[in-house]
Backbone as CSV, one residue per row, in Angstrom:
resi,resn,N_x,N_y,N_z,CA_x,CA_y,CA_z,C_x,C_y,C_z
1,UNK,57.780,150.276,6.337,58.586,149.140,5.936,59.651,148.918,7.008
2,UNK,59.706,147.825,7.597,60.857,147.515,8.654,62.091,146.904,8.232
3,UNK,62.577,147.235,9.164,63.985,146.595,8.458,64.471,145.394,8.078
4,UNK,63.510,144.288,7.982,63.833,143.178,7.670,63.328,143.332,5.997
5,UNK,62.090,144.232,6.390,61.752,144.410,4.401,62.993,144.975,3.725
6,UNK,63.300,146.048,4.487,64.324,146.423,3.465,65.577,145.956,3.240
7,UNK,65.797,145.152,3.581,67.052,144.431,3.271,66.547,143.104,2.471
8,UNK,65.651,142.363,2.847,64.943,140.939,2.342,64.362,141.087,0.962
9,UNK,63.557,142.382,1.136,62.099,142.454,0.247,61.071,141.821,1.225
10,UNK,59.869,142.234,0.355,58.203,141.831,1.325,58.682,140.034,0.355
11,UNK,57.893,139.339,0.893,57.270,137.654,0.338,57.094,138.336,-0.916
12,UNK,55.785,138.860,-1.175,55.659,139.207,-2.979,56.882,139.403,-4.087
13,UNK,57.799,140.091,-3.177,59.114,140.695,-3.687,60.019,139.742,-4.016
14,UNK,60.491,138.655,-3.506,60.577,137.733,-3.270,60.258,136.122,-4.084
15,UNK,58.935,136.242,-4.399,58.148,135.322,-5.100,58.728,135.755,-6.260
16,UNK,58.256,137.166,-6.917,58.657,137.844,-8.496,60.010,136.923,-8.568
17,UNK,60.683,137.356,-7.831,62.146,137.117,-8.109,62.967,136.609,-9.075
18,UNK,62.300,134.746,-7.696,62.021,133.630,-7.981,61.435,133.087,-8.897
19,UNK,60.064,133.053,-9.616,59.963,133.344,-11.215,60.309,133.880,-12.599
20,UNK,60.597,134.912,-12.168,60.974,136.042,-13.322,61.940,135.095,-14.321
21,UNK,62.700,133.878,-14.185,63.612,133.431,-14.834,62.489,132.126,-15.700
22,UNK,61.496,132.260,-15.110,60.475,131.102,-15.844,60.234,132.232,-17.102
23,UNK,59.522,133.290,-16.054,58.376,134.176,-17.358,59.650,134.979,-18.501
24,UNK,60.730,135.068,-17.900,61.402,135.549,-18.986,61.650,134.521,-19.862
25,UNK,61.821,133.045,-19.705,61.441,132.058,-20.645,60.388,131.670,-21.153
26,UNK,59.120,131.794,-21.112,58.421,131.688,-21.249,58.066,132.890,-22.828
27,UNK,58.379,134.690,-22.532,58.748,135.018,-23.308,59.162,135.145,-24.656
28,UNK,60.462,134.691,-23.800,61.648,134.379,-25.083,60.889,133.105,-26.137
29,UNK,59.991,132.380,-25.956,59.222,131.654,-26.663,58.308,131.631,-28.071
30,UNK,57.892,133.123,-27.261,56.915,133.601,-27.529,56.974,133.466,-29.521
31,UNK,58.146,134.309,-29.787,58.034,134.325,-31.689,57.839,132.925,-32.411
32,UNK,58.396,131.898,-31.425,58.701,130.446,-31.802,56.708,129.951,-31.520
33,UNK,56.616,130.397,-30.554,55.164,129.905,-30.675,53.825,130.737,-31.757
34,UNK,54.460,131.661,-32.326,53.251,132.343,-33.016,54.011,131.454,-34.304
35,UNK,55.116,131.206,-34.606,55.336,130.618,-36.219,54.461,129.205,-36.253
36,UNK,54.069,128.832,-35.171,53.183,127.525,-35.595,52.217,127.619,-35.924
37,UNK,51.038,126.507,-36.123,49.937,126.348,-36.772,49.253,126.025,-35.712
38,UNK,47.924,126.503,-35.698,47.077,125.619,-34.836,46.894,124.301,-34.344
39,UNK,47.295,123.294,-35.427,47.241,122.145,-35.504,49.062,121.507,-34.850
40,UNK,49.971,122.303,-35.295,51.223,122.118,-34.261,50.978,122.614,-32.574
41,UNK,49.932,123.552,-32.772,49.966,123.612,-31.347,49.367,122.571,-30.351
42,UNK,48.315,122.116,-30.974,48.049,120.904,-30.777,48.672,119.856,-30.160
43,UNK,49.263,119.979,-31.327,49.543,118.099,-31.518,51.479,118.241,-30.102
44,UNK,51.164,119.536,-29.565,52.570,119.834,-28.461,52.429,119.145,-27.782
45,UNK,50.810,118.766,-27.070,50.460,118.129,-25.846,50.903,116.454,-26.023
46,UNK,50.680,115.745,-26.959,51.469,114.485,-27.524,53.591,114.295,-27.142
47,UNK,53.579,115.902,-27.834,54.947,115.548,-27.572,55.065,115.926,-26.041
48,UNK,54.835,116.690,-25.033,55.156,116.851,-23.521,54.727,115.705,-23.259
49,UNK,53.609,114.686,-23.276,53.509,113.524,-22.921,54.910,112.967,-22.871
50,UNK,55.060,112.752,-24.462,56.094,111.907,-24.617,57.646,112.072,-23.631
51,UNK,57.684,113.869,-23.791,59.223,114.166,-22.977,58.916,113.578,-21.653
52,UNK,57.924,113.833,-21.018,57.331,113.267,-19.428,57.462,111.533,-18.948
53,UNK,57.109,110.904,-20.258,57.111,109.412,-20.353,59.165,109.072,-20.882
54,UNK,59.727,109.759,-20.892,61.241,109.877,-21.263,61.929,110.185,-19.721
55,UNK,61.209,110.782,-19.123,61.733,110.968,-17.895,62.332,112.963,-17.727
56,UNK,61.351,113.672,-18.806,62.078,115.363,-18.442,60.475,115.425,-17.443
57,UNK,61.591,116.664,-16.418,60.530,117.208,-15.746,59.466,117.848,-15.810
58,UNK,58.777,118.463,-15.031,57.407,119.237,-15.059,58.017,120.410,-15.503
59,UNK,59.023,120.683,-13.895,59.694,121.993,-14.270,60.769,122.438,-15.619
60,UNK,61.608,121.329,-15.993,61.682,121.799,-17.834,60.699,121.682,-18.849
61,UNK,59.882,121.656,-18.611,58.425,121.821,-19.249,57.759,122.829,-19.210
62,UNK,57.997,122.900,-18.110,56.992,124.153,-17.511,56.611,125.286,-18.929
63,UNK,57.891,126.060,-18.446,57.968,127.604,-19.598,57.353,127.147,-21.388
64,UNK,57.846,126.169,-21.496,57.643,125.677,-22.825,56.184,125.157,-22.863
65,UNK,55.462,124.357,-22.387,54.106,124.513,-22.089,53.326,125.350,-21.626
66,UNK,53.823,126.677,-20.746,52.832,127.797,-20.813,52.938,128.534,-22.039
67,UNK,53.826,128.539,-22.728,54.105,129.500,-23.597,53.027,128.777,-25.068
68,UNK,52.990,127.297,-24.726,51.973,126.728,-26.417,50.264,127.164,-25.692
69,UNK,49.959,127.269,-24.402,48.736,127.376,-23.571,48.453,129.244,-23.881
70,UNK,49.851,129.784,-23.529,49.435,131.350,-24.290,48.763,131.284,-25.094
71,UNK,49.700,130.879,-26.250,49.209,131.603,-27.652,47.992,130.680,-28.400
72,UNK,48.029,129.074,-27.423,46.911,128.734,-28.165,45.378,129.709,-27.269
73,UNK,45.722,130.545,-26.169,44.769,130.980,-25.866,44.538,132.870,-26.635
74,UNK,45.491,133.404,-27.131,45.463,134.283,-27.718,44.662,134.085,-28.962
75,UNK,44.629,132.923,-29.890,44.024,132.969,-31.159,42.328,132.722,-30.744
């Protein structure tokens, strides 16, 4: 490891970082997304339309749409 790693981190090191504040939201989601129904999970993709057509971003979306794509992929 050279000395630019150890002071910087490697790129990978780096990348984590830089996410970790998504996936820890993403997370924190998590109990809020198992209390729904199949059919609320659903019907999420209607409402991100809608926040998107309102003018919220991808990226405040983001965590909150991986997190209904989890658990609708867990059941």
């Amino acid at each position: 490891m050279g000395l630019f790693e150890k002071i910087f981190g490697t790129y990978s090191d780096r990348a984590i970082k830089q996410i970790m504040p998504v996936v820890e939201e993403i997370n924190r989601l998590e109990p809020k997304m198992k209390e729904k129904s199949d059919q609320a999970l659903k019907e999420m993709t209607g409402v991100f339309k809608q926040r998107l057509a309102e003018g919220e971003s991808l990226d405040d979306l983001l965590p909150e749409a991986f997190a209904v794509v989890r658990e609708a992929a867990w059941r």
